[in-house]
Backbone bond lengths (Angstrom), bond angles and torsions (degrees), N, CA, C in turn:
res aa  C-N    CA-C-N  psi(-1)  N-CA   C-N-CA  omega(-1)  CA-C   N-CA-C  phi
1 X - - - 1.441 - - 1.530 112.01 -
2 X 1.148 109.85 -44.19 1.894 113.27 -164.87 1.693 91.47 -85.04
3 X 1.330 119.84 -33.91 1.553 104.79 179.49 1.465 114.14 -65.93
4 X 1.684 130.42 -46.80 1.102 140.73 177.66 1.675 101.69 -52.96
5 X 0.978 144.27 9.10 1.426 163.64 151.72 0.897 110.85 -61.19
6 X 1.732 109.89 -92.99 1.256 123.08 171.01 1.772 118.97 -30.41
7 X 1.232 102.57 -73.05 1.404 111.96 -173.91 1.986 101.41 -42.27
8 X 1.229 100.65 -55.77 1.727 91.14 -170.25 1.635 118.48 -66.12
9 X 1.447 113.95 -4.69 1.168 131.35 147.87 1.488 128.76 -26.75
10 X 1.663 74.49 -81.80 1.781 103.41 -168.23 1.322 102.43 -56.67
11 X 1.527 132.85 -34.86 1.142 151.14 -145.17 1.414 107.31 -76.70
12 X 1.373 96.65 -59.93 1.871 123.02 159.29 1.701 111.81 -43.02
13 X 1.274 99.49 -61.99 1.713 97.85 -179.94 1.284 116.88 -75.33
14 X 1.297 143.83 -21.24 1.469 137.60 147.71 1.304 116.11 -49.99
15 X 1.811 127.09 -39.63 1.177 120.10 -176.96 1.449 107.99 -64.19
16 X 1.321 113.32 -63.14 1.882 127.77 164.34 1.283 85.14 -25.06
17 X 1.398 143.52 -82.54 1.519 116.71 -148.10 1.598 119.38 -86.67
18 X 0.884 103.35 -27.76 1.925 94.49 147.89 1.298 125.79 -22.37
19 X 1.839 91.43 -77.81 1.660 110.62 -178.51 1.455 126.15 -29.43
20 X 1.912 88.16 -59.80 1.288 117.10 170.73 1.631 109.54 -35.71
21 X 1.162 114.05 -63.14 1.629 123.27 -165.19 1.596 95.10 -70.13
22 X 1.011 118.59 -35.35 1.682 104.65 -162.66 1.773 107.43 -77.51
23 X 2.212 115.13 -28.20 1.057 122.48 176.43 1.618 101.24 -61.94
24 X 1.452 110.06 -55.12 1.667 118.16 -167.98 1.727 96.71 -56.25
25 X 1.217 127.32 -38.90 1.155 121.00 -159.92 1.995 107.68 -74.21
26 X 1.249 102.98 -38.67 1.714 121.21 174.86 0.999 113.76 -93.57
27 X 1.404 124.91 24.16 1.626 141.94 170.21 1.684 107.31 -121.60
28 X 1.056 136.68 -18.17 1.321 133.35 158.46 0.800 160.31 -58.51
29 X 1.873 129.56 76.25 0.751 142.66 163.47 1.700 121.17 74.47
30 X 1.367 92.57 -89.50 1.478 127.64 -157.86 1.878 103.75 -71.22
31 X 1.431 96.96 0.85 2.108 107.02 -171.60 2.079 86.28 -89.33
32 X 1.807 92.64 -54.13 1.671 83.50 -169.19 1.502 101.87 -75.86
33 X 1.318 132.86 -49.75 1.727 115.81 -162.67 1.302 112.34 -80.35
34 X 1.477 135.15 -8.64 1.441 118.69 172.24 1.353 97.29 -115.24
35 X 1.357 116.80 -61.77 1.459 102.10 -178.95 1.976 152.35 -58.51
36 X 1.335 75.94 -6.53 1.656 115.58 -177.50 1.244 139.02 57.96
37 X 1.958 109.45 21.03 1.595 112.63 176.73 1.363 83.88 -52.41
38 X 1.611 103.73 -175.71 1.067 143.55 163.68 1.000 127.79 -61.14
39 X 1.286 145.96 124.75 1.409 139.13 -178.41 1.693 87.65 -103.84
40 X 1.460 101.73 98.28 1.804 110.95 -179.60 1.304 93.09 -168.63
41 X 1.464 114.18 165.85 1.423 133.28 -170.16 1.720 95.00 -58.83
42 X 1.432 117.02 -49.90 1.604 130.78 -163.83 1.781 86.28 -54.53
43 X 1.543 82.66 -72.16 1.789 86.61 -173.69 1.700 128.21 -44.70
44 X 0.952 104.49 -16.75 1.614 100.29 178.78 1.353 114.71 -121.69
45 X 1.569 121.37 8.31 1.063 143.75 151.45 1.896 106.10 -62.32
46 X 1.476 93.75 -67.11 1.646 104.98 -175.97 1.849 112.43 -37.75
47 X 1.970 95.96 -61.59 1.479 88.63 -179.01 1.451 130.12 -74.73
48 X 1.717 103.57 2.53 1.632 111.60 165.79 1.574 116.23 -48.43
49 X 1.761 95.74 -55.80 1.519 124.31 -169.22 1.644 90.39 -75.17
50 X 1.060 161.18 -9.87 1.262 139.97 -166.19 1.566 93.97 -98.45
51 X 1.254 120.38 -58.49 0.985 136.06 -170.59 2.125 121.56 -63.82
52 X 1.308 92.19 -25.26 1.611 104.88 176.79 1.586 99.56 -101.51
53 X 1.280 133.86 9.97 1.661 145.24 -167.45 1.923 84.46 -124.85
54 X 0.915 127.15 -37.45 1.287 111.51 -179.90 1.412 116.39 -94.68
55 X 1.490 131.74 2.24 1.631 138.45 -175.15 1.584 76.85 -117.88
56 X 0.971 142.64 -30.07 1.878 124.17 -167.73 1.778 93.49 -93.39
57 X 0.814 102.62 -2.62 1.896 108.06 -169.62 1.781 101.75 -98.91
58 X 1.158 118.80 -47.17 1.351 133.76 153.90 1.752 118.74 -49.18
59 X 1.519 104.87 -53.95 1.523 100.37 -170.02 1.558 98.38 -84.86
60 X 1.053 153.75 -33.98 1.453 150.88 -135.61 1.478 91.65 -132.84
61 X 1.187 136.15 -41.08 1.732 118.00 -131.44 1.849 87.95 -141.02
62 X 1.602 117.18 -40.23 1.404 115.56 -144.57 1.978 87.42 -54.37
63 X 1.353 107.05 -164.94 1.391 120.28 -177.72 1.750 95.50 -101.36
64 X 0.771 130.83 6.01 1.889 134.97 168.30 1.218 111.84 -115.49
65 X 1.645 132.87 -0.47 1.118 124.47 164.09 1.598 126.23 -110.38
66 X 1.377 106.07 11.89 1.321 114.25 -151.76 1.776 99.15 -83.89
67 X 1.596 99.15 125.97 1.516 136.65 172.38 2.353 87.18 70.27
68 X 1.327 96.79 62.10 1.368 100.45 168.94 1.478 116.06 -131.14
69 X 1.898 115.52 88.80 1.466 121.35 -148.55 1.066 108.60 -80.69
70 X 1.840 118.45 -7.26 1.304 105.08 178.63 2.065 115.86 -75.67
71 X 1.384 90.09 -45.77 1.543 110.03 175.91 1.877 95.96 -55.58
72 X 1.026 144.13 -74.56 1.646 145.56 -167.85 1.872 89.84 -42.42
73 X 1.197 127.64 -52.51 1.176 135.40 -141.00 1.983 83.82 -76.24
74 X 1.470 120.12 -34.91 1.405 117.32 -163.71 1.646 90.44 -88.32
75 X 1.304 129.56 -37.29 1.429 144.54 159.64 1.601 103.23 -18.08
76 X 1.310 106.42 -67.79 2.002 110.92 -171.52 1.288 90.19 -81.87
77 X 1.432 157.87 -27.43 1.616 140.13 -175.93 1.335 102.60 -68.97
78 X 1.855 100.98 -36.31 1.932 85.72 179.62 1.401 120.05 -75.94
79 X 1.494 115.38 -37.24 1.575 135.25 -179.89 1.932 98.44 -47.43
80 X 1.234 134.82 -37.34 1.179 167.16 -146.53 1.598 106.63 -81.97
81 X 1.582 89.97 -76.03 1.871 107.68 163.17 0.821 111.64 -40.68
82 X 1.268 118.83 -70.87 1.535 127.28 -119.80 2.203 79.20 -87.87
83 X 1.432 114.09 -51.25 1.763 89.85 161.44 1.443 143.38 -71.92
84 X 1.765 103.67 -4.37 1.430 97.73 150.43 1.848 123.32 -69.23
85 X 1.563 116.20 -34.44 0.951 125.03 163.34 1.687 129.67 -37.14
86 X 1.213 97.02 -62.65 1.894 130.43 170.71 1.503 90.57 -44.75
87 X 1.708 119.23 -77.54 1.576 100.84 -166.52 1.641 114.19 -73.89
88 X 1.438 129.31 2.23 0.932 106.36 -173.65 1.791 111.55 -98.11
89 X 1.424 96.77 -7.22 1.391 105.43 -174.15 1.845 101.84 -89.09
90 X 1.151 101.06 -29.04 1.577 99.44 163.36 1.049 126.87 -50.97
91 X 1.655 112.56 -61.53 1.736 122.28 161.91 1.283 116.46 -36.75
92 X 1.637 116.58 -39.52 1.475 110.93 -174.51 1.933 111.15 -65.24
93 X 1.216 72.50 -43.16 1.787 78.05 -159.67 2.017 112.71 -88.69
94 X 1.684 88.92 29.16 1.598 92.65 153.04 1.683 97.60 114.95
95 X 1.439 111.00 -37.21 1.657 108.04 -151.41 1.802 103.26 -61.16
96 X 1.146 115.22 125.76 1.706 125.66 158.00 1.282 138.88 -31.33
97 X 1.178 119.50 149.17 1.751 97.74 -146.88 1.687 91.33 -73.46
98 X 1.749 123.00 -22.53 1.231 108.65 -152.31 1.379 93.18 -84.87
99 X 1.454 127.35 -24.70 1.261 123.76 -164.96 2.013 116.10 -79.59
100 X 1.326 98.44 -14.34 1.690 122.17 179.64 1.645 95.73 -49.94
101 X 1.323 133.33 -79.01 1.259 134.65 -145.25 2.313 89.13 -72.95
102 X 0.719 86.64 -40.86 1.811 71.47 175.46 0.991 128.45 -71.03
103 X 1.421 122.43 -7.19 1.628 146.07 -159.37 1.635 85.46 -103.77
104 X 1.584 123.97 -57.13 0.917 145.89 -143.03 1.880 84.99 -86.00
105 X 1.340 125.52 -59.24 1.709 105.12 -178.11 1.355 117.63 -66.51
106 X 1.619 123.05 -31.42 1.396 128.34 169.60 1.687 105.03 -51.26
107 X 1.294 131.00 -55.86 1.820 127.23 150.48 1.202 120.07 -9.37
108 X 1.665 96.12 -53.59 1.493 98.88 -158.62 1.559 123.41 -88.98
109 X 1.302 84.20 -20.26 1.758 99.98 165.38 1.132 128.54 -89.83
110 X 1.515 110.59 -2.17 1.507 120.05 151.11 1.153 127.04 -71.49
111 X 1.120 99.24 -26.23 1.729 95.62 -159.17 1.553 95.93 -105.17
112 X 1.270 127.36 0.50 1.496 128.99 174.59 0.896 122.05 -77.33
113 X 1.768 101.68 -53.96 1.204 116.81 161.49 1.997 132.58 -47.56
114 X 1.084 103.61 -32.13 1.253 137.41 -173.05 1.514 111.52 -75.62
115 X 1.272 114.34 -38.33 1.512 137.45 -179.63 1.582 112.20 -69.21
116 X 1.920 84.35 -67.15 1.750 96.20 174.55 1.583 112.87 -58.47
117 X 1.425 129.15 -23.49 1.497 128.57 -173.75 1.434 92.37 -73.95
118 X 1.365 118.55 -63.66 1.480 122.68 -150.38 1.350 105.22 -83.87
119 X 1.598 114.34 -5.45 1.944 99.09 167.40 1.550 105.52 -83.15
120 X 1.528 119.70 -31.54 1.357 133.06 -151.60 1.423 78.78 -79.75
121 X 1.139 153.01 -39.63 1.753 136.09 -142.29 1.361 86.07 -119.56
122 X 1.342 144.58 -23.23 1.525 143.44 160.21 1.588 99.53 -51.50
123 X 1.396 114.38 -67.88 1.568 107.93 177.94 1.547 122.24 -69.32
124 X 1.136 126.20 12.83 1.434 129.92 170.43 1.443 108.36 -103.20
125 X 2.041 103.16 127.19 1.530 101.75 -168.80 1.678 142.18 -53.23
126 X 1.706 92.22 -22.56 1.828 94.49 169.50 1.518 96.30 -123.43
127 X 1.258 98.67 -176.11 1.949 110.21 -155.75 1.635 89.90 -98.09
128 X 1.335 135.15 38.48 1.519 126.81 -178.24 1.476 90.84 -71.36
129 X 1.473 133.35 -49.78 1.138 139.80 -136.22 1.489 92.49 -100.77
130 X 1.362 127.87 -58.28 1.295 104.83 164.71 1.353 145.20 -43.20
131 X 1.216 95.71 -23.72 1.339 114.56 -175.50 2.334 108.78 -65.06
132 X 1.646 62.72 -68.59 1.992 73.58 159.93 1.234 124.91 -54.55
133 X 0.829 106.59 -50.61 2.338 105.35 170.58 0.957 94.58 -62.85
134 X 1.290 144.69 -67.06 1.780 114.38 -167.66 1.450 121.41 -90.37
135 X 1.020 111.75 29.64 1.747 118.91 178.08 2.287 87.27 -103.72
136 X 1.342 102.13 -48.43 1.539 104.88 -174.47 1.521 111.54 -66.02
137 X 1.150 113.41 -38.24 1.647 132.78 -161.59 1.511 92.52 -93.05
138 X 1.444 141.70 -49.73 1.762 122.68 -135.42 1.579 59.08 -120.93
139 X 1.257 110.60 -85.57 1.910 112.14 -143.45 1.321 105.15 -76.11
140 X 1.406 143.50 23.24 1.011 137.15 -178.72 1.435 149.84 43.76
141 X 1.350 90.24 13.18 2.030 114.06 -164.78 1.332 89.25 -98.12
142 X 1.327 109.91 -175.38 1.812 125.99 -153.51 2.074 80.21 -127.40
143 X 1.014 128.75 -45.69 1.385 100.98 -170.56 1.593 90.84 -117.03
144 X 1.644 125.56 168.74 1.341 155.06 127.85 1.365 121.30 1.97
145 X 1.243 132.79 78.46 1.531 124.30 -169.16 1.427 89.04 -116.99
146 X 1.834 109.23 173.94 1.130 128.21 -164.42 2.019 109.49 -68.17
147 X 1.293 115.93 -12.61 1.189 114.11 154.57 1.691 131.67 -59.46
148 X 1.521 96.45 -55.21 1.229 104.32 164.23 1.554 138.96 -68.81
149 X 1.471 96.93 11.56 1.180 109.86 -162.32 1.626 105.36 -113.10
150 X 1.362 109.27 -23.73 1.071 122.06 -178.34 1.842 112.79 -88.03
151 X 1.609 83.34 -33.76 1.833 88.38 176.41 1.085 121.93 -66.28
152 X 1.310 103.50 -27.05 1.543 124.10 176.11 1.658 127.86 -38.91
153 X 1.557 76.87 -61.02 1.900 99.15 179.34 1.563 106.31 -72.18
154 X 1.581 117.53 -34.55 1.281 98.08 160.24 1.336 148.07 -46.58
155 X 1.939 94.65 -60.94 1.515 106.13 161.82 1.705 126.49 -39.00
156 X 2.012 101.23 -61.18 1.643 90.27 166.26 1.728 131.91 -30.88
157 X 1.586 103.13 -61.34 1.223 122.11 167.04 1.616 104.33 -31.87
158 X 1.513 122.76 -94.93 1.248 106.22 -172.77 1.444 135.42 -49.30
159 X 1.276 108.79 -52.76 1.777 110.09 159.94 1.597 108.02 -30.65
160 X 1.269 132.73 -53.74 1.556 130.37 174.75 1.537 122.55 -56.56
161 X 1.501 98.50 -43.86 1.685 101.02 167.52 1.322 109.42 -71.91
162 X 0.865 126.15 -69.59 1.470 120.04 -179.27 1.776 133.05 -47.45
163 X 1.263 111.14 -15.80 1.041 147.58 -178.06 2.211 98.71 -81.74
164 X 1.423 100.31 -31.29 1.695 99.63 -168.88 1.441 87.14 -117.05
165 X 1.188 123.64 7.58 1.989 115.18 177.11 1.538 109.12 -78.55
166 X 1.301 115.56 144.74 1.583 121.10 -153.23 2.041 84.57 -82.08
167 X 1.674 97.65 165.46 1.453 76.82 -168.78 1.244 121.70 -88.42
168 X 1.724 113.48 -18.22 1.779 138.02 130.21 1.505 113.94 0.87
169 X 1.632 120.55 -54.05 1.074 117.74 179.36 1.703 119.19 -78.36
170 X 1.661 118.38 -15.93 1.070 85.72 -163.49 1.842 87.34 -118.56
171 X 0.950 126.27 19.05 1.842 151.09 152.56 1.149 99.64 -67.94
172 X 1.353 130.16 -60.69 1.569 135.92 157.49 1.632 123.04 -19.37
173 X 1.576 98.25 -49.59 1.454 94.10 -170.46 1.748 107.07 123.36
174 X 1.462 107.53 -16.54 1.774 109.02 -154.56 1.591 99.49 -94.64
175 X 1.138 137.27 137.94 1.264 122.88 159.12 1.679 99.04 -127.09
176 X 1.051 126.28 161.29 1.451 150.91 -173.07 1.479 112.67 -126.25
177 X 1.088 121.59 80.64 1.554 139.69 -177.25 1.521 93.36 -77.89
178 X 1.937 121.34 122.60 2.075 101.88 150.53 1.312 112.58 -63.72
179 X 1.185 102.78 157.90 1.530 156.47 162.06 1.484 89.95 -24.66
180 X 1.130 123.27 96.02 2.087 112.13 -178.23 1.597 91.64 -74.55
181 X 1.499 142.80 -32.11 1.303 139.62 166.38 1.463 120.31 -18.55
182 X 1.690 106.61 -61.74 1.243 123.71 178.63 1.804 120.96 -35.90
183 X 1.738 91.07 -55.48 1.279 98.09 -172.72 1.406 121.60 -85.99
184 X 1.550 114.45 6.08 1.472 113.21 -159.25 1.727 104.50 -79.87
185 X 1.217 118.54 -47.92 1.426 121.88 165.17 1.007 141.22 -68.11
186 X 1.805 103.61 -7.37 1.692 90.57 -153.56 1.849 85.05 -84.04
């Protein structure tokens, strides 16, 4: 009994530091001044969801996690947060309690949508399609421009690292995001 405590603990505070890494990671800098989302609630909403769509894609779905219940099981604690997060940042920033849960499925159908785009163009062999999901989704344009083109190679990039991270490390709590620097120019 008192260990099943502990453990659902630890479980909790690994998810928190996930989260943590995936907010710090879609909070940096270098997404709004070189790459040019938006520095707006939408916009840093988007690279929340890009970035928590590529650690749930890894733990549940990637090709290194497959039928691994402990990793899926940290998968729904983050899916979990990150919408306790969503409604609580709503509450902050004014929205009504009645208007929260509609605010809150319009969320949710973003980010589904968003999931199913960005696994489907993750599993497609060149980045045309990625490119297009996040030109529609982050930058808001109808075709692939040199923004999206650049995010692109990032995203690949991380989906690949993360994709070869032992699964120890990310049970741990640690994730290893690249360098978004790298990819902003090339």
């Amino acid at each position: 009994m008192i260990l099943a405590a502990f453990r659902r603990g630890s479980a909790h505070a690994t998810i928190a530091v996930l989260y943590g890494a995936i907010v710090a990671q879609a909070r940096l800098p270098v997404f709004y001044a070189t790459y040019g989302v938006a520095d707006t609630v939408d916009g840093r909403f988007e690279l929340i969801v890009l970035h928590l769509v590529l650690i749930l894609r890894r733990l549940g779905g990637g090709p290194a996690a497959a039928g691994k219940g402990k990793a899926r099981g940290l998968g729904q604690g983050l899916f979990d947060l990150f919408c306790r997060d969503l409604d609580s940042n709503l509450r902050e920033m004014g929205v009504g309690d009645l208007k929260v849960p509609k605010e809150m499925r319009r969320f949710g159908e973003a980010f589904y949508g968003r999931q199913a785009a960005y696994g489907a163009a993750l599993a497609a062999a060149d980045d045309a399609e990625l490119e297009k999901a996040l030109a529609r989704n982050i930058f808001e344009v109808a075709g692939a421009d040199d923004r999206a083109a650049r995010l692109a190679r990032y995203v690949r990039a991380a989906a690949t690292q993360l994709d070869a991270e032992d699964d120890g490390t990310l049970a741990a709590g640690t994730v290893n995001f690249p360098d978004p620097k790298v990819f902003a120019h090339a």
